[in-house]
N, C-alpha and C positions, 0 to 999 in steps of 0.2 A: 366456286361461285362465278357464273356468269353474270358480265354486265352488257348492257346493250344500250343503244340510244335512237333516239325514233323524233323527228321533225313532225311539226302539225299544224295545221289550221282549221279554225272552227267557224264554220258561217252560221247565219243565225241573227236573234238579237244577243249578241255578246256583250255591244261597247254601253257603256252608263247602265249597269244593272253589275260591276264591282266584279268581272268575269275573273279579272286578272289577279285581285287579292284573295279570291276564293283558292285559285289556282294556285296562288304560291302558298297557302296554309292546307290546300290538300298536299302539294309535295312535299311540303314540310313533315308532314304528319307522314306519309311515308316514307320519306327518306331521300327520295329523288333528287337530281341539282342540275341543272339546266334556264331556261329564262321563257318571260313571255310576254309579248306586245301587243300592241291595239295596231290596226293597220289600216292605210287612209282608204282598201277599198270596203269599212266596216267592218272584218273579220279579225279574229283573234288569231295569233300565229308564234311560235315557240317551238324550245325541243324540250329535248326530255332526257334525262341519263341516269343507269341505275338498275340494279338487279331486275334481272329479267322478272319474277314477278310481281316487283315494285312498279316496272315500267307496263304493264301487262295491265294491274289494276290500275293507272292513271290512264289508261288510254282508252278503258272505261267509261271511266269519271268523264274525259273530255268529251268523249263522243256521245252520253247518254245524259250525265247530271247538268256538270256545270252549276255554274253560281245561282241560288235560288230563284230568283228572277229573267233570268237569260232561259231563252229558249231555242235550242241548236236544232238545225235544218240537215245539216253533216260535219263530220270532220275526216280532213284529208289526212293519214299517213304516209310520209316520205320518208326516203334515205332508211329506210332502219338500218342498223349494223351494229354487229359484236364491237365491245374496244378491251383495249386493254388493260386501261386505265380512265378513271373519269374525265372530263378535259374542265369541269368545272367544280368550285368548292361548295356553290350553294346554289338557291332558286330566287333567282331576281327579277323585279321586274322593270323593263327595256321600256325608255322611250322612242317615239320613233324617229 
């Protein structure tokens, strides 16, 4: 089993439309563990960790669905990389 982890942000209307509780009950539901924040320039921003194609279908989700209400413009991936280990135990969400 490969695990990978992959950095993101989402521009768009993310913030007041619940982006970030959407996003920790889709990771949830896959399995992922990582965090995600609101950020003061509007945009949503987070990583992600967890079998590659756990992380494969959330990066999906971020860049197409998103929270029923939010409407995403793009989302940037950063840093991807293999680990070795997870570096976190669950999906929380960060304030900023």
């Amino acid at each position: 089993m490969s695990l990978r982890a992959v950095e993101y942000e989402v521009h768009g209307i993310v913030q007041g439309v619940w982006f970030r509780a959407h996003t920790q009950d889709k990771a949830r539901q896959l399995g992922v563990v990582g965090w995600v924040m609101n950020t003061s320039q509007g945009t949503v921003k987070g990583e992600v960790q967890g079998r590659d194609a756990a992380v494969e279908e959330m990066k999906d989700w971020l860049a197409t669905k998103g929270s029923p209400h939010s409407v995403i413009e793009r989302c940037e991936f950063r840093n991807e990389r293999e680990l070795e280990a997870l570096e976190y135990s669950s999906f929380s969400t960060k304030r900023r």
